[in-house]
C-alpha positions as CSV (number, residue, x, y, z in Angstrom):
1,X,-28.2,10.8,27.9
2,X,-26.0,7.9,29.2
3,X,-27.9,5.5,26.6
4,X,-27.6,8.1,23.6
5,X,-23.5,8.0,24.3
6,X,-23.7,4.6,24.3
7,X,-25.3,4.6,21.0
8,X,-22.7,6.3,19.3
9,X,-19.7,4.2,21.3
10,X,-21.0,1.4,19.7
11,X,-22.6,1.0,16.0
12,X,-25.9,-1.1,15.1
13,X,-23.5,-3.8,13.3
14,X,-21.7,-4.5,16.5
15,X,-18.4,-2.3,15.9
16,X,-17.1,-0.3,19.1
17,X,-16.5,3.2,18.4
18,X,-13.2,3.3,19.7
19,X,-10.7,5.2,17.1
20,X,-10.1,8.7,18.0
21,X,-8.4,11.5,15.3
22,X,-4.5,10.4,16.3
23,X,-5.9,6.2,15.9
24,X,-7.1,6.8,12.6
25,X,-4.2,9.2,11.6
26,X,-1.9,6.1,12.3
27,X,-3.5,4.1,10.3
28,X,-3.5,6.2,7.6
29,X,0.2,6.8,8.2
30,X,1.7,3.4,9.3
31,X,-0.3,2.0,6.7
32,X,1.7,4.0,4.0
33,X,5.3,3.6,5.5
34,X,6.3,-0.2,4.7
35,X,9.9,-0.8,3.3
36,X,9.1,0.8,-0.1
37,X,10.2,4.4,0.5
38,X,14.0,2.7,1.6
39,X,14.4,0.7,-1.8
40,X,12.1,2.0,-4.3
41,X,13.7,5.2,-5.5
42,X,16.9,3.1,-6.7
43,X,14.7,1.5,-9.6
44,X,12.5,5.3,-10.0
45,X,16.0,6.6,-10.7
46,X,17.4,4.4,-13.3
47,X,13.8,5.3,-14.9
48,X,14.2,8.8,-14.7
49,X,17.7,9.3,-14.7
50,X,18.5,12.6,-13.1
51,X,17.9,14.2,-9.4
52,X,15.5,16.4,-10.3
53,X,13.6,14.1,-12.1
54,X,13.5,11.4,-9.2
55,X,12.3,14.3,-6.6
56,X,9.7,15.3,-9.6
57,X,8.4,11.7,-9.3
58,X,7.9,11.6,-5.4
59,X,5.3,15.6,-5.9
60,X,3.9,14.1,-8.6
61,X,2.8,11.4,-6.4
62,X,2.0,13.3,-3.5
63,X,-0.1,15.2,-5.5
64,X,-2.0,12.7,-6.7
65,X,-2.4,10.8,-3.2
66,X,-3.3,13.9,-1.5
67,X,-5.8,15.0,-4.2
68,X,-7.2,11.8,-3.9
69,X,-7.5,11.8,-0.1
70,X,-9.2,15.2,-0.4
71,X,-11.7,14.1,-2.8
72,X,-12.1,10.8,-0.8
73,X,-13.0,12.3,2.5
74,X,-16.3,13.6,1.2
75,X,-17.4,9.9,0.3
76,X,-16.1,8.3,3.9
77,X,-17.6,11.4,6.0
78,X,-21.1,10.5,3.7
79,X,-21.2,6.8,4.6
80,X,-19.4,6.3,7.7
81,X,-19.9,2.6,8.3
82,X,-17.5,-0.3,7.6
83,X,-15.9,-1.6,4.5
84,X,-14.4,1.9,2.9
85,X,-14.4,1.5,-1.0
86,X,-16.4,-1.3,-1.8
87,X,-18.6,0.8,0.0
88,X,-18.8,3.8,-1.9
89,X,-18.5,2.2,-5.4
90,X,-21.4,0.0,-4.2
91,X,-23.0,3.6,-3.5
92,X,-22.4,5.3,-6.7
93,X,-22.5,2.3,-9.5
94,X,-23.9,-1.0,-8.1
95,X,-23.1,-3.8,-5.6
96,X,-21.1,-5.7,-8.6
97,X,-18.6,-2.9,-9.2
98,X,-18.2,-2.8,-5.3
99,X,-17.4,-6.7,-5.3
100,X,-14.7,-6.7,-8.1
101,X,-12.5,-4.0,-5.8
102,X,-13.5,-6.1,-2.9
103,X,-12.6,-9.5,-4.5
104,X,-9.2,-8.2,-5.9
105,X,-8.5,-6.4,-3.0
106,X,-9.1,-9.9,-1.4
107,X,-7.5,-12.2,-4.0
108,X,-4.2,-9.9,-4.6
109,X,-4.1,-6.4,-3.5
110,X,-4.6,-6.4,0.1
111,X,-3.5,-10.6,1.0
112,X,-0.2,-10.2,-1.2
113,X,0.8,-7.0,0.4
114,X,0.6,-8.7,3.5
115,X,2.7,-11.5,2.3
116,X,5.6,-9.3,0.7
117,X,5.8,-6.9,3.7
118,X,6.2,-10.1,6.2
119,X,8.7,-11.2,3.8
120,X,10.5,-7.8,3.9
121,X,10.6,-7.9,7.9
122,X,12.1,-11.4,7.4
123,X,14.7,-10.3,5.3
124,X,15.4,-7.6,7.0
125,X,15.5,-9.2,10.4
126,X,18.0,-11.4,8.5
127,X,20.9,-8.9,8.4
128,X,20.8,-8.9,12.4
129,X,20.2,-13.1,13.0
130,X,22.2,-14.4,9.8
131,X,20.3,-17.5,9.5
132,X,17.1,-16.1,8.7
133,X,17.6,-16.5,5.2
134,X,15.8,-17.2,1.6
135,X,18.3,-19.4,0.7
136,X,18.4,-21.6,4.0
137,X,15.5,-23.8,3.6
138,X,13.9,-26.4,5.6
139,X,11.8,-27.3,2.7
140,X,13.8,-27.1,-1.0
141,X,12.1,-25.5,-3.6
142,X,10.3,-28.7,-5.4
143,X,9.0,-27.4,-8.8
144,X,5.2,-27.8,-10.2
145,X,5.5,-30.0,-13.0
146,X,8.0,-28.1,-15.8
147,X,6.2,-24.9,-15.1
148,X,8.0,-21.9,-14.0
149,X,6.8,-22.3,-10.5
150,X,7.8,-24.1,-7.1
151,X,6.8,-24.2,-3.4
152,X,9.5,-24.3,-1.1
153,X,9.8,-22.9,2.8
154,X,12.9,-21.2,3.9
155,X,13.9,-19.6,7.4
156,X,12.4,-16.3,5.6
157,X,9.5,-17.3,4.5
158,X,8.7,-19.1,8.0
159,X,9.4,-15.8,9.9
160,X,7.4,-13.7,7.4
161,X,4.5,-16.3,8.0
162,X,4.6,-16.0,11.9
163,X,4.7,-13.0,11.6
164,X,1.5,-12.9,9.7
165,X,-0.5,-15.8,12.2
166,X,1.2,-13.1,15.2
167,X,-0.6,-10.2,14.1
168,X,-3.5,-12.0,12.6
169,X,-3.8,-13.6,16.2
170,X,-3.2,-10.4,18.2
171,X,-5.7,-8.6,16.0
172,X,-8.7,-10.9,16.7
173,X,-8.7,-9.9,20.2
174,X,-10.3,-6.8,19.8
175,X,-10.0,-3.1,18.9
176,X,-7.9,-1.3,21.6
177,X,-4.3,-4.1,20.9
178,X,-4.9,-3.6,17.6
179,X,-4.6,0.1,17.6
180,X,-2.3,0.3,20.8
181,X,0.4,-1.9,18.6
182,X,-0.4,0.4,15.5
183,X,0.1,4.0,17.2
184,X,3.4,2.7,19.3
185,X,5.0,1.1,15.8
186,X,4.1,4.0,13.9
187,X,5.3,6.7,16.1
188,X,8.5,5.0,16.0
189,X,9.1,4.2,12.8
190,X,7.8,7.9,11.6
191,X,10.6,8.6,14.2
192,X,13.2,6.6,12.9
193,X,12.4,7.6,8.9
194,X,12.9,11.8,10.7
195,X,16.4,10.6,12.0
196,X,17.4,9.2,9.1
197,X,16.3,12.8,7.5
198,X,17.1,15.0,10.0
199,X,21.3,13.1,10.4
200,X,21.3,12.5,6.7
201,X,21.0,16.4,5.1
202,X,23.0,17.4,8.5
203,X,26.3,14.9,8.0
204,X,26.1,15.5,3.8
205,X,26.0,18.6,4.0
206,X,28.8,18.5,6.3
207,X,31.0,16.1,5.3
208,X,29.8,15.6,2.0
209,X,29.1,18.8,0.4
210,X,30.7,17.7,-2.4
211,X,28.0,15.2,-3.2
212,X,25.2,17.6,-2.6
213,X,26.8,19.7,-5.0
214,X,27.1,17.2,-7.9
215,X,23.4,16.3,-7.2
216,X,21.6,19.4,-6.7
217,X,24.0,21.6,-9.0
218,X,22.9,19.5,-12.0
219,X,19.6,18.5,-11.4
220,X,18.1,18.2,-15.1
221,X,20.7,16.3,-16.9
222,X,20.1,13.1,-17.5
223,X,23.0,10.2,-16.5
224,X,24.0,6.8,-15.4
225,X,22.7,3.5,-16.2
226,X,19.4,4.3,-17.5
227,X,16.2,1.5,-17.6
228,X,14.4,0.5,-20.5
229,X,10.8,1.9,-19.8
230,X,9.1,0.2,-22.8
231,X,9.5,-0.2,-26.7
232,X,13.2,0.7,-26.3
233,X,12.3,4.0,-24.8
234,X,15.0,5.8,-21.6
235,X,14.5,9.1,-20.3
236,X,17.1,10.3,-22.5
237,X,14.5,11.3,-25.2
238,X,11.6,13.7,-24.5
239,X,9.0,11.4,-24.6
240,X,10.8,8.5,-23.2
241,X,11.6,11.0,-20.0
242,X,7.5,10.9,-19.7
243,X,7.1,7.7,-20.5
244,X,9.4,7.3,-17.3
245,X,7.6,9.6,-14.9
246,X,4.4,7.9,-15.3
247,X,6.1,3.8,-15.2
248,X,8.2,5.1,-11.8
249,X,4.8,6.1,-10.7
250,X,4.2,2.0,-9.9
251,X,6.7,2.4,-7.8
252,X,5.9,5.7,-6.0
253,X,2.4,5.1,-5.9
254,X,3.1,1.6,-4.3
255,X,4.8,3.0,-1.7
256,X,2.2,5.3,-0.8
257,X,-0.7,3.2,-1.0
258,X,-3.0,1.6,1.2
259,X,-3.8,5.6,2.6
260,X,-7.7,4.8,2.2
261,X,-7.5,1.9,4.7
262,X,-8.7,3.5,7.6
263,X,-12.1,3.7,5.5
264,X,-12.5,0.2,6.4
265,X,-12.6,1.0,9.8
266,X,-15.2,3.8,9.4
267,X,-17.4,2.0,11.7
268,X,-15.1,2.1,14.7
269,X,-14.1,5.3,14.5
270,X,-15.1,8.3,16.7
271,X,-17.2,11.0,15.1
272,X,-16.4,10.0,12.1
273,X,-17.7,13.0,9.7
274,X,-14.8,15.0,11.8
275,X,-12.1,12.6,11.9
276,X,-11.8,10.5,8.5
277,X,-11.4,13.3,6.5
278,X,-8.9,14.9,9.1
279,X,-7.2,11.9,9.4
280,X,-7.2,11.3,5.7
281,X,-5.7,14.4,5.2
282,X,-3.1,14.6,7.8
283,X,-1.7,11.1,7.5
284,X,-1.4,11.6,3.8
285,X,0.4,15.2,4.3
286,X,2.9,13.9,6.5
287,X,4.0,10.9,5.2
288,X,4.4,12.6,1.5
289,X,6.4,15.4,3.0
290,X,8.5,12.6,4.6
291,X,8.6,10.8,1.5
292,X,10.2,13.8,-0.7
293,X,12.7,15.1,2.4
294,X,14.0,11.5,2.5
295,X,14.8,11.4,-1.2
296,X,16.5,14.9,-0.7
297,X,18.3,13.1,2.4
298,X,19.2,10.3,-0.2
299,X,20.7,13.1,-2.6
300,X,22.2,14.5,0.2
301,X,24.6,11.5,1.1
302,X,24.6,9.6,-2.2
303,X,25.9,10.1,-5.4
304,X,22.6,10.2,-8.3
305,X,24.7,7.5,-9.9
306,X,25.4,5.4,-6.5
307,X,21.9,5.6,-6.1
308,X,21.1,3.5,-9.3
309,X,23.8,0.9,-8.7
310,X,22.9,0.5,-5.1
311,X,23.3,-3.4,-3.9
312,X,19.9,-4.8,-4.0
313,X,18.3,-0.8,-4.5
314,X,18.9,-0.6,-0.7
315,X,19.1,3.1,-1.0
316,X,18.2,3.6,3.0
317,X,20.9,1.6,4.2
318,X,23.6,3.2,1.8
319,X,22.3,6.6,2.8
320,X,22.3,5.6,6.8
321,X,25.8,3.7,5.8
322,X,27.1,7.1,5.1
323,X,25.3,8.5,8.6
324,X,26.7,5.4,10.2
325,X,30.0,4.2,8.6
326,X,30.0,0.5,9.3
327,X,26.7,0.4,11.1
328,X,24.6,2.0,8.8
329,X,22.5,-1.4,7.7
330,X,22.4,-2.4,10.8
331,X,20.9,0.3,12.1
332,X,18.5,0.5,8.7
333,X,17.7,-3.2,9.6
334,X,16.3,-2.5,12.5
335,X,14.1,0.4,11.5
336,X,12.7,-1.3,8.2
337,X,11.7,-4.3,10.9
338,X,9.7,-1.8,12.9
339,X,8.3,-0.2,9.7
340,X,7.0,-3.4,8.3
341,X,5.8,-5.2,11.7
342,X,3.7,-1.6,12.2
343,X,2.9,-1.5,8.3
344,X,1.5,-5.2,8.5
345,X,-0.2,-4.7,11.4
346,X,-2.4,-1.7,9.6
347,X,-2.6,-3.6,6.9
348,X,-4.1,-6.8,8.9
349,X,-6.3,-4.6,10.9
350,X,-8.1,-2.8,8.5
351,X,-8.5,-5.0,5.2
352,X,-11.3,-7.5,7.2
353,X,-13.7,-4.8,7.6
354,X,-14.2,-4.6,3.8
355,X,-14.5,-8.7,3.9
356,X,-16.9,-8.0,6.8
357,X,-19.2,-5.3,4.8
358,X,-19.1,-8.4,1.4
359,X,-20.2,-10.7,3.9
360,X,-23.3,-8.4,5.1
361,X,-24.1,-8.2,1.6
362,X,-24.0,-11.9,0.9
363,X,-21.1,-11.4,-1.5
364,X,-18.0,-13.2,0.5
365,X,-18.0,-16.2,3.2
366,X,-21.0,-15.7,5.7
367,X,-18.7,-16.4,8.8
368,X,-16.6,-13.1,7.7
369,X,-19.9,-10.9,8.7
370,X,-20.0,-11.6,11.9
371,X,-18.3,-10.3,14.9
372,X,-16.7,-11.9,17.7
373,X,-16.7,-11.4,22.0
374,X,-14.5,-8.6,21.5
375,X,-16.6,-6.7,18.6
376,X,-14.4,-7.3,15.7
377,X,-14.6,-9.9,12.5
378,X,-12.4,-12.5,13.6
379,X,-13.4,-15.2,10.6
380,X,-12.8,-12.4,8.0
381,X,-9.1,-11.8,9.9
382,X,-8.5,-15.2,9.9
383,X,-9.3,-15.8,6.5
384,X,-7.3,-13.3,5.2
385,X,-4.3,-14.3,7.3
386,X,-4.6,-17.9,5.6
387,X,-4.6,-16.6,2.1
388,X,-1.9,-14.3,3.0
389,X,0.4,-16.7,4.9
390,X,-0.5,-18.8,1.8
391,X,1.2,-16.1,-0.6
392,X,4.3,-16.2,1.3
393,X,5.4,-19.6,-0.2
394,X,4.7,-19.9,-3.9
395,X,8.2,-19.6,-6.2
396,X,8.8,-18.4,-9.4
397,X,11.5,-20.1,-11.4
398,X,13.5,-18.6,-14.1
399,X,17.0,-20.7,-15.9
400,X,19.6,-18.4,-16.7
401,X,22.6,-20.0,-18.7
402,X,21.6,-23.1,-16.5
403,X,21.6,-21.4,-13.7
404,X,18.6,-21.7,-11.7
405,X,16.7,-18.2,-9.3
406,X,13.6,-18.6,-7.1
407,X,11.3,-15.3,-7.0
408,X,8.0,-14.3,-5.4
409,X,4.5,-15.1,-7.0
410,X,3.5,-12.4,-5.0
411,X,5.9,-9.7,-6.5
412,X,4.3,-10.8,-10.4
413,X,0.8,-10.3,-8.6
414,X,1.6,-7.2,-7.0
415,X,2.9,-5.5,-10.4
416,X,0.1,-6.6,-12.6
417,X,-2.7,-5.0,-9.9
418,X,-1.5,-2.0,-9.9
419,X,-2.8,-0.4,-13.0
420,X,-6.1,-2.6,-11.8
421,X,-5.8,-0.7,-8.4
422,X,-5.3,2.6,-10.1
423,X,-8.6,2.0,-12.0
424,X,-10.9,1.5,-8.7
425,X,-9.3,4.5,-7.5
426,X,-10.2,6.6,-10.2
427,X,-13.6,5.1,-10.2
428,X,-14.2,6.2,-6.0
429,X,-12.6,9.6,-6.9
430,X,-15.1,9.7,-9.6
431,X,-17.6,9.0,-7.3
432,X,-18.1,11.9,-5.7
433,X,-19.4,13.6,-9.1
434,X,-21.7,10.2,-9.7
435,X,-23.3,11.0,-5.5
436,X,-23.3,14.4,-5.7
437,X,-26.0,13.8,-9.1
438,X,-27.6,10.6,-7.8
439,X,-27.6,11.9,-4.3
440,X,-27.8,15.8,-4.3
441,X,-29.9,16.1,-1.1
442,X,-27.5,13.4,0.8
443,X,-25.8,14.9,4.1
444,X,-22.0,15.8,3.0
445,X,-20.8,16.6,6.7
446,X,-17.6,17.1,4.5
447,X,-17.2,18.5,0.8
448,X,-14.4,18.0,-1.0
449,X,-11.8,20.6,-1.1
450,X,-11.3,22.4,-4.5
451,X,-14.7,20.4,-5.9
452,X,-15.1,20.2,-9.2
453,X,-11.2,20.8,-9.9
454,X,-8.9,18.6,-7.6
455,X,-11.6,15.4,-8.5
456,X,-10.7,16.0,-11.9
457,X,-7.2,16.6,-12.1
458,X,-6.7,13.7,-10.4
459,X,-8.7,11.5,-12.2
460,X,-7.2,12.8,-15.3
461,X,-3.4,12.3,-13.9
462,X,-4.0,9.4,-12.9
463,X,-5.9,8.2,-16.1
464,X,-2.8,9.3,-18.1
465,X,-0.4,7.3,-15.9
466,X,-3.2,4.7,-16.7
467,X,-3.0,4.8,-20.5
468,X,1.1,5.0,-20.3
469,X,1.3,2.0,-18.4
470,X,-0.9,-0.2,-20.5
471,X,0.8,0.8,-23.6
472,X,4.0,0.7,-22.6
473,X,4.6,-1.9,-19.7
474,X,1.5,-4.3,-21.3
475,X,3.1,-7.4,-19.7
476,X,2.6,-5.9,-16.1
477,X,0.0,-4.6,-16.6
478,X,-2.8,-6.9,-18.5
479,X,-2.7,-9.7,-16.0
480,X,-4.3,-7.0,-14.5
481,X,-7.3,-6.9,-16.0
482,X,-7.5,-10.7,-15.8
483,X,-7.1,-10.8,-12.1
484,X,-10.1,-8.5,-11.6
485,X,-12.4,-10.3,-14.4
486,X,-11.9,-13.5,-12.0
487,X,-14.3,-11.6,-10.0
488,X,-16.9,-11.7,-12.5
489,X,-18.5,-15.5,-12.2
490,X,-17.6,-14.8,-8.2
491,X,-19.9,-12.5,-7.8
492,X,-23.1,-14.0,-9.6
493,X,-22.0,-17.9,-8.0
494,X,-22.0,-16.0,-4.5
495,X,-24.9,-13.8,-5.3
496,X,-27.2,-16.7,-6.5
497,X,-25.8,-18.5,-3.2
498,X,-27.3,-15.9,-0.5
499,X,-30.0,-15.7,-2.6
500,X,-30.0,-11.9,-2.2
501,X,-30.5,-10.6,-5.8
502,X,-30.1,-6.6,-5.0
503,X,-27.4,-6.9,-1.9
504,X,-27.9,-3.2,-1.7
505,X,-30.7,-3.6,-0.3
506,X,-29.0,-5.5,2.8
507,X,-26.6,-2.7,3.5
């Protein structure tokens, strides 16, 4: 008996079984909550332009993400072992459609997330220590050539990169800190984003009925300084008002993303048929309902048309200003810091065990599929935390009237994978109607809820988003496309290298 428990503690790859149903549903969870549900629903409302449109935009999106996480449970309760969707699209369609999400997750989606929350936390962390900065460098922005690119290292950018060899660091020495500093963040930035809910409807309904009342007492009509969407269209027309809701999406969807990671971890986690789906579920639940009650706080205490002039669309702080007179972004500061350090810390955690499941397969470096002394893959954590920390100090460079502004590369990358990212997700929500006809007899300890209709309708929402984006925002968007093709050559070069011609086989 004491042998068979030991067995399912610990995994034939090595992985301890040490993620319980509240570990994994804090992964899902502080995964999600970054700095994105704070800033984000500025830009969604110059999009949309009214206050029943912007709160449209956040249930649209938490239908979508909890569809998904509904239809996605079935696939991680099926094949409960590490690396999450590279697994299952490896499952359903073949090892090279399982490589291209893993490579781009790799080359953009998970590595520059990681650079432009550490970034956010150093920004942030800026408005308490004033000379963490992006404009106090120790190394000037020296530009590549005349392109429209430089390197340079500010007081910023060399926080957001400690940050990043910190919890890459702390994360190599095994499973139980990693989680420890994931539930204690999480838990308090979860508390922190109820405060700011709970306090913000409380004092504007109190002391600022009257903005409630210009909000919620016109909700439909659309006002303020509107965005162009694409081809000239605002949400003052019809269809430029749908053309709206599906380009905010990028933003909502951004902000809620990263949901599936505790897939990744699928090895590691305790009865894992109960407890992925659960935790899928109920991290996904709660952070959406905390998503739309925040937006409804933001309404609360701000004006629609304060909301899309707000300075640097730092909607939280203005809405904890008015909590808060004169401490408000102080206070916001200080949460968005938590929020990111727990967010990154997720994020760090769980991305490696996808590396880790490649590099089984002979499709990514061979030191990333193997574990360390304290059973997890330290080489693929590492490696990620170089290519991350990497990210953090590219610059774009665009002349205004001679006047010279530094961006992010990782803000361009970020924008253009997210029409790629929504395609791999439709493609593993898809997958459970490929398995279910390739694999009809397989154990499904979990079935998706509302099978065949919630798969569908959200593959079909989110193709439509899809279709809107590439039409209409076709310079975020293509880039794309290009990024994941990169992946293409990878693939055979490593494949030819391991000289493993069916990697499914190794799996």
């Amino acid at each position: 008996m004491a042998t068979e428990a030991s067995e399912l503690e610990r995994p034939s790859e090595g992985f301890i079984r040490g993620l319980g149903l509240l570990d994994s549903t804090m992964i899902v969870a502080g995964s999600m909550i970054g700095s994105g549900i704070f800033i984000v629903s500025a830009d969604i409302a110059r999009q949309v332009g009214s206050p029943g449109w912007l709160l449209v935009v956040w249930i649209i999106t938490g239908l979508l993400t909890v569809g998904a996480a509904l239809s996605y449970g079935e696939l991680a309760a099926m094949m409960p072992k590490a690396g999450g969707m590279y697994v299952y699209l490896k499952e359903a369609y073949s090892p090279f459609w399982g490589f291209l999400y893993g490579w781009t997750h790799f080359l953009v989606i998970g590595t520059a997330t990681i650079a432009a929350v550490g970034v956010a936390f150093a920004r942030f962390t800026g408005i308490l220590i004033p000379w963490i900065s992006e404009t106090s460098y120790i190394v000037e922005p020296f530009r590549i050539g005349s392109s429209s690119y430089a390197f340079s290292l500010s007081t910023a950018q060399l926080i957001g990169i400690l940050m990043i060899v910190f919890l890459t660091w702390m994360n190599t020495r095994g499973l139980n800190l990693g989680k420890l500093v994931q539930n204690v963040f999480t838990f308090a930035k979860t508390g922190s984003l109820i405060a700011l809910i709970v306090l913000g409807i409380i004092v504007g309904l109190i002391s600022h009925g009257d903005v409630a009342a210009a909000n919620f007492g016109d909700l439909w009509t659309v006002r303020g300084s509107l965005q162009d969407v694409g081809h000239g269209l605002t949400s003052v027309a019809a269809f430029g008002l749908f053309v709206g809701l599906c380009v905010a999406q990028t933003n909502s969807l951004f902000s809620a993303d990263a949901w599936h990671n505790v897939t990744f971890t699928a090895g590691e986690v305790r009865n894992p048929q109960r407890n992925l789906p659960l935790s899928l579920l109920l991290g996904t639940g709660g952070v959406i309902v905390l998503y739309l009650l925040a937006n409804i706080a933001y309404l609360v205490t701000l004006r629609f048309e304060d909301i899309q002039k707000v300075a640097s669309d730092r909607v939280g702080s203005a809405s904890a200003d008015v909590i808060f007179p004169g401490w408000g972004a102080t206070l916001m500061a200080a949460a968005i810091m938590i929020s990111t350090f727990g967010c990154n810390n997720g994020l760090i955690f769980a991305g490696p065990r996808a590396y880790y499941a490649m590099a089984k397969d002979g499709l990514f470096f061979q030191a990333a599929g193997k574990l360390n002394k304290f059973h997890v893959p330290a080489w693929a954590i590492v490696i990620q935390g170089i290519w991350s920390a990497f990210y953090v100090l590219p610059r774009t460079v665009k002349e205004t009237d001679g006047k010279i502004t530094y961006g992010n590369v990782y803000g361009d990358l970020l924008t253009y994978v997210i029409s790629a990212a929504l395609i791999f997700y439709i493609l593993a929500i898809a997958a459970v109607f490929v398995l279910r006809f390739k694999r009809p007899d397989a154990e499904r300890p979990y079935r998706a809820v509302g099978y065949p209709i919630i798969p569908a309708l959200y593959c079909i929402g989110a193709f439509i988003v899809l279709v809107v984006l590439f039409v209409y925002q076709t310079t975020a968007t293509w880039p794309g496309l290009v990024i994941v093709l990169t992946g293409v050559p990878v693939y055979f070069i490593w494949r030819n290298l391991s000289g493993k011609t069916d990697p499914d086989s190794q799996s």
